[in-house]
PDB file with one MODEL, atoms N, CA, C and O in Angstrom:
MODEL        1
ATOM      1  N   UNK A   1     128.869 173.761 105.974  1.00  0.00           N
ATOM      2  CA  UNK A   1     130.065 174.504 105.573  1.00  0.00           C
ATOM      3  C   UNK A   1     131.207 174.228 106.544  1.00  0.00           C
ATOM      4  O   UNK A   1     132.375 174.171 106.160  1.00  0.00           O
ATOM      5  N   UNK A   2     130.681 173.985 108.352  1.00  0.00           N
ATOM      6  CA  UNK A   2     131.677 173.923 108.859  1.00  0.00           C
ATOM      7  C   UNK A   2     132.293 172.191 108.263  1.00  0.00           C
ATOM      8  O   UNK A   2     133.442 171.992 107.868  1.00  0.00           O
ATOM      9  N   UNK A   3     131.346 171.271 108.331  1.00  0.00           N
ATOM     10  CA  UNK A   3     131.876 169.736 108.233  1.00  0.00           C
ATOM     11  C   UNK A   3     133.211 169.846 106.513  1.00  0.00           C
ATOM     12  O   UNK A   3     133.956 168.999 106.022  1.00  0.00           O
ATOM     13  N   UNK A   4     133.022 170.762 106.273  1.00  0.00           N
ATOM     14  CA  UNK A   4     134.098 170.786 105.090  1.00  0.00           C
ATOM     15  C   UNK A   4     136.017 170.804 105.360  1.00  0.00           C
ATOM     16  O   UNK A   4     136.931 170.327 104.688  1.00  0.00           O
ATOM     17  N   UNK A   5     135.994 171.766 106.949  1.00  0.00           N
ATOM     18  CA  UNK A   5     137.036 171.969 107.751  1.00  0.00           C
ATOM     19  C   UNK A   5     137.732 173.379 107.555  1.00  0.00           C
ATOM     20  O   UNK A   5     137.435 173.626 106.386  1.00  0.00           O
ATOM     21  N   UNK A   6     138.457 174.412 107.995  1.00  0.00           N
ATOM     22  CA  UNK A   6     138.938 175.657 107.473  1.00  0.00           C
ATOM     23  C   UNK A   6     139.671 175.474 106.835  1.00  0.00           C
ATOM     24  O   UNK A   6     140.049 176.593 106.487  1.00  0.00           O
ATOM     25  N   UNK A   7     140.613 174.293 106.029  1.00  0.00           N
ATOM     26  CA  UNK A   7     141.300 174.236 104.678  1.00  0.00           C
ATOM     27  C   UNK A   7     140.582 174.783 103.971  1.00  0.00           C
ATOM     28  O   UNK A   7     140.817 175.987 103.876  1.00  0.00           O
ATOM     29  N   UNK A   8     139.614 174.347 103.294  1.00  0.00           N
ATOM     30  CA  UNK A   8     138.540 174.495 102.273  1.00  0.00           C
ATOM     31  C   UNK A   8     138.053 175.930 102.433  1.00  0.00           C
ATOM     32  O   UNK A   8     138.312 176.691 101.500  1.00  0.00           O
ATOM     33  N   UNK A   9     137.275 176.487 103.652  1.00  0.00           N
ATOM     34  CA  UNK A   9     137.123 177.493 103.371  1.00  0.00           C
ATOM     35  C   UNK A   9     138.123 178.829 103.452  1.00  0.00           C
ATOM     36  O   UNK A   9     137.721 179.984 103.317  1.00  0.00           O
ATOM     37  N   UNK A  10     139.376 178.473 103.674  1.00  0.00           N
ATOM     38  CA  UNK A  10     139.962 179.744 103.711  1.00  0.00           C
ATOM     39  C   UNK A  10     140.585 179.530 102.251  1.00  0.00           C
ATOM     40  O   UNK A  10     140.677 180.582 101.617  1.00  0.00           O
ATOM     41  N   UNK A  11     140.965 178.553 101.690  1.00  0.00           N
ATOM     42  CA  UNK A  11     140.889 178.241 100.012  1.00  0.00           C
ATOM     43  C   UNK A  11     140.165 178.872  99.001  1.00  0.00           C
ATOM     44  O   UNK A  11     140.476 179.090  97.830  1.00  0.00           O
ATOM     45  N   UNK A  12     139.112 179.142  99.654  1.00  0.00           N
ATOM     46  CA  UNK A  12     137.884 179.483  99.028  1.00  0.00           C
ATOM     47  C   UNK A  12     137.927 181.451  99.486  1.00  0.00           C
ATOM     48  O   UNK A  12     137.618 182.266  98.618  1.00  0.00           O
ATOM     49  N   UNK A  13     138.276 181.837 100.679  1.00  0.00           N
ATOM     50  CA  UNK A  13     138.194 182.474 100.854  1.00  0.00           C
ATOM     51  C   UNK A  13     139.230 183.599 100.166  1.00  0.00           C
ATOM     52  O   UNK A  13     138.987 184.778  99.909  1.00  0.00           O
ATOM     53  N   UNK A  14     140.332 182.923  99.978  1.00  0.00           N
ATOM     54  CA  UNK A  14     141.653 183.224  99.390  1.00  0.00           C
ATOM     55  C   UNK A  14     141.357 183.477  97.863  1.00  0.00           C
ATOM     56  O   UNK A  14     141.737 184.513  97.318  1.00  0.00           O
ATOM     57  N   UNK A  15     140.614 182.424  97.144  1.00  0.00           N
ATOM     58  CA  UNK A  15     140.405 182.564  95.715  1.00  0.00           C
ATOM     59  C   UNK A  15     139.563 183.823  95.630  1.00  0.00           C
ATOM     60  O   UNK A  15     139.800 184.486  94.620  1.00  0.00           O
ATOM     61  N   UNK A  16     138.863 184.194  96.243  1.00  0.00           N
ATOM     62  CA  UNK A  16     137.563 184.924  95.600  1.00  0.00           C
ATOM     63  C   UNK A  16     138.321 186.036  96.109  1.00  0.00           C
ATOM     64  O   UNK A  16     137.907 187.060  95.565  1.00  0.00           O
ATOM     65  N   UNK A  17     139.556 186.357  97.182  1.00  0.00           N
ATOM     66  CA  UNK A  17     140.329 187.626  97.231  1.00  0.00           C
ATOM     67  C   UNK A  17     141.140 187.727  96.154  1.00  0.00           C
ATOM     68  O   UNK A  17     141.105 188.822  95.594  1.00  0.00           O
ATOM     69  N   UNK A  18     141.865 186.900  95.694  1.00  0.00           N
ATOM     70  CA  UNK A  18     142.638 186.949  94.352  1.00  0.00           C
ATOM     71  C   UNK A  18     141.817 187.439  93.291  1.00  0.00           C
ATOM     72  O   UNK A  18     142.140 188.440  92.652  1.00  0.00           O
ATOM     73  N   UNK A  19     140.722 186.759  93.055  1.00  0.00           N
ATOM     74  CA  UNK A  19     139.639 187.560  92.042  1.00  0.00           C
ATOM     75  C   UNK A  19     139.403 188.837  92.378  1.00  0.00           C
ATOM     76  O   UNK A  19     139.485 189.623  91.434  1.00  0.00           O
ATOM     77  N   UNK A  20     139.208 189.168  93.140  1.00  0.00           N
ATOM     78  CA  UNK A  20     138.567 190.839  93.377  1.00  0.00           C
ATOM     79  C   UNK A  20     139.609 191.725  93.376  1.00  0.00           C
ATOM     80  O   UNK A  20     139.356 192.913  93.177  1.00  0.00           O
ATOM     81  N   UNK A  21     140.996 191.283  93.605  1.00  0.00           N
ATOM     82  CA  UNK A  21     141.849 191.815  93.346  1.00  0.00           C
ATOM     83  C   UNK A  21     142.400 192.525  91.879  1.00  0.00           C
ATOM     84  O   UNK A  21     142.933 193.582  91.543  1.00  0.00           O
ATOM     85  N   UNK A  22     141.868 191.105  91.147  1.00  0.00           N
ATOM     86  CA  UNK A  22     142.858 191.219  89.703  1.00  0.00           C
ATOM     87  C   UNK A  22     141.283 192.263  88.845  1.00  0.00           C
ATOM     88  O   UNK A  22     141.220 193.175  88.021  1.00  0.00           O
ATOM     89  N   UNK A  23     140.375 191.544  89.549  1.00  0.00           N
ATOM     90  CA  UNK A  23     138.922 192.920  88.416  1.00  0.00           C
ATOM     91  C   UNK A  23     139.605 194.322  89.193  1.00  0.00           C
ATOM     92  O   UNK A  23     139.825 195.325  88.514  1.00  0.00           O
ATOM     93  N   UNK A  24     139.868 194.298  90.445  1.00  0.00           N
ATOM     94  CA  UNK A  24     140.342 195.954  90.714  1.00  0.00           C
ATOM     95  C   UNK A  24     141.503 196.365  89.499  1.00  0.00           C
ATOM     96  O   UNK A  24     141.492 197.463  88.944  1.00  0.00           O
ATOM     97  N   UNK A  25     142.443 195.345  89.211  1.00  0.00           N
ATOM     98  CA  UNK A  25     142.993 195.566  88.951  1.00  0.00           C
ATOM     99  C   UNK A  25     143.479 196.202  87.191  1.00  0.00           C
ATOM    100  O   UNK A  25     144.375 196.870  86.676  1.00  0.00           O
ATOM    101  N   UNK A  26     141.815 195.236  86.657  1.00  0.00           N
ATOM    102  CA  UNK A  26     141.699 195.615  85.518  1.00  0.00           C
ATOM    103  C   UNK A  26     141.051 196.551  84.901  1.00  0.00           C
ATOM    104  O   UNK A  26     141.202 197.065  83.792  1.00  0.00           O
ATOM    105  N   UNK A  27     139.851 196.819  86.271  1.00  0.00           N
ATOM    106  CA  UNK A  27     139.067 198.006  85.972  1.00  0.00           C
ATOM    107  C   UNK A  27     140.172 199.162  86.026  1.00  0.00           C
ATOM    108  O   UNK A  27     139.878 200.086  85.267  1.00  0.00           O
ATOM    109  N   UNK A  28     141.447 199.362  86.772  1.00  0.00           N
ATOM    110  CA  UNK A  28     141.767 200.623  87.168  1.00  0.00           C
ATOM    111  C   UNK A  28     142.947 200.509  85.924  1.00  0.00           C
ATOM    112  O   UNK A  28     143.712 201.468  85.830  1.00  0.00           O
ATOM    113  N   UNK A  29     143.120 199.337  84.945  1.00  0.00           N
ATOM    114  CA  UNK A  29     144.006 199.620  84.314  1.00  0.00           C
ATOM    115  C   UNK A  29     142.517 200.118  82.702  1.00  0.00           C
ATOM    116  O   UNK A  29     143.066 200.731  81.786  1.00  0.00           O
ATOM    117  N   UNK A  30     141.449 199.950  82.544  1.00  0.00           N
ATOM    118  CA  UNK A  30     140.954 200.524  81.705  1.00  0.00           C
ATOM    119  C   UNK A  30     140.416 201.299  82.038  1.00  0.00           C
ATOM    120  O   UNK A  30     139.826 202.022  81.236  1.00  0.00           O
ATOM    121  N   UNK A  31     140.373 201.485  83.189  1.00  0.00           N
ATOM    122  CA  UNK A  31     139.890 203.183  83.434  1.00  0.00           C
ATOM    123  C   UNK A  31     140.953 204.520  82.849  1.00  0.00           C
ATOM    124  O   UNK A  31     140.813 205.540  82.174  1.00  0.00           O
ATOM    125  N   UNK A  32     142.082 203.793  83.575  1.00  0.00           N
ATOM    126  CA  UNK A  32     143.224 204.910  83.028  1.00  0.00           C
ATOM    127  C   UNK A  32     143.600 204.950  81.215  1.00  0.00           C
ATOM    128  O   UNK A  32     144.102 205.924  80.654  1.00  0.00           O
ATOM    129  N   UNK A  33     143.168 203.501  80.455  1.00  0.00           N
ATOM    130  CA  UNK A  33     143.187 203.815  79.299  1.00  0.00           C
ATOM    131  C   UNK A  33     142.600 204.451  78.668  1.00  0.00           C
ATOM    132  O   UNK A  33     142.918 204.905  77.569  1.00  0.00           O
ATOM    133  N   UNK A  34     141.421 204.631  79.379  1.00  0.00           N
ATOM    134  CA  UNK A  34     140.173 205.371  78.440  1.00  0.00           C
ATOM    135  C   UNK A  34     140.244 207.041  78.477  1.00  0.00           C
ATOM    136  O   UNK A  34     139.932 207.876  77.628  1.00  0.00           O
ATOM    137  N   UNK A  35     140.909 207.191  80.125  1.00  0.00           N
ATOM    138  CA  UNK A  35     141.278 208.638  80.073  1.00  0.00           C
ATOM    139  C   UNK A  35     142.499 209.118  79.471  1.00  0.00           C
ATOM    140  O   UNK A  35     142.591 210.340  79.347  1.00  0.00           O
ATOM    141  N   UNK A  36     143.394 208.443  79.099  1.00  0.00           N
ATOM    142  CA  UNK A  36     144.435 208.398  78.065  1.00  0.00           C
ATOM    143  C   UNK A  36     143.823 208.733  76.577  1.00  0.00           C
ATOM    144  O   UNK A  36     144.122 209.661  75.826  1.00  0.00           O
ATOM    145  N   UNK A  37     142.856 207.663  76.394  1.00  0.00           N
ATOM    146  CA  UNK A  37     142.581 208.043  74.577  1.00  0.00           C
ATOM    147  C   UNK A  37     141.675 209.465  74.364  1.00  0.00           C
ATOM    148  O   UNK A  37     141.666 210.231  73.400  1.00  0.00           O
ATOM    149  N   UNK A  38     140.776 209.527  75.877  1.00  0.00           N
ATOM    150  CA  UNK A  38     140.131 210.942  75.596  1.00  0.00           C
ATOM    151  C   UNK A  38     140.746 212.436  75.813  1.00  0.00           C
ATOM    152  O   UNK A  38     140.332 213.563  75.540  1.00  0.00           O
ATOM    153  N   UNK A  39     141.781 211.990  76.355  1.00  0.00           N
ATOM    154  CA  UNK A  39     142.974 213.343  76.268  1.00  0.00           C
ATOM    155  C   UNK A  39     143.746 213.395  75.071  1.00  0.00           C
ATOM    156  O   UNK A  39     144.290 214.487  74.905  1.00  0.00           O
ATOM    157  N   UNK A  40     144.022 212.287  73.920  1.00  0.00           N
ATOM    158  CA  UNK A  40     144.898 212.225  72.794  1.00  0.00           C
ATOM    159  C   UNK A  40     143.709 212.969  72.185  1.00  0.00           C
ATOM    160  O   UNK A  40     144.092 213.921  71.506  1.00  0.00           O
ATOM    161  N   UNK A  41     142.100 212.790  72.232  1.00  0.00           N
ATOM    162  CA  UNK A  41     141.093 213.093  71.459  1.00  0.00           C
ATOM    163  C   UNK A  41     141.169 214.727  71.587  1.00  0.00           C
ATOM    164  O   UNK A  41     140.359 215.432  70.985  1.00  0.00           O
TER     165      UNK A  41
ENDMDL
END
């Protein structure tokens, strides 16, 4: 892992923060939808 160089892994490290970001981001936007439709209910 090191012979790859820290380009690569902070690339890597960077992508998989962007990902965990955007699922936070989608879980907390259907979380709030769902408590939206069960309050219209």
């Amino acid at each position: 892992m090191l012979e790859l160089g820290p380009g690569i892994t902070h690339k890597s490290y960077v992508l998989s923060n962007f990902y965990n970001h955007i699922k936070l981001v989608f879980v907390h936007l259907f979380e709030s939808h769902l408590q939206r439709n069960s309050i219209e209910i």
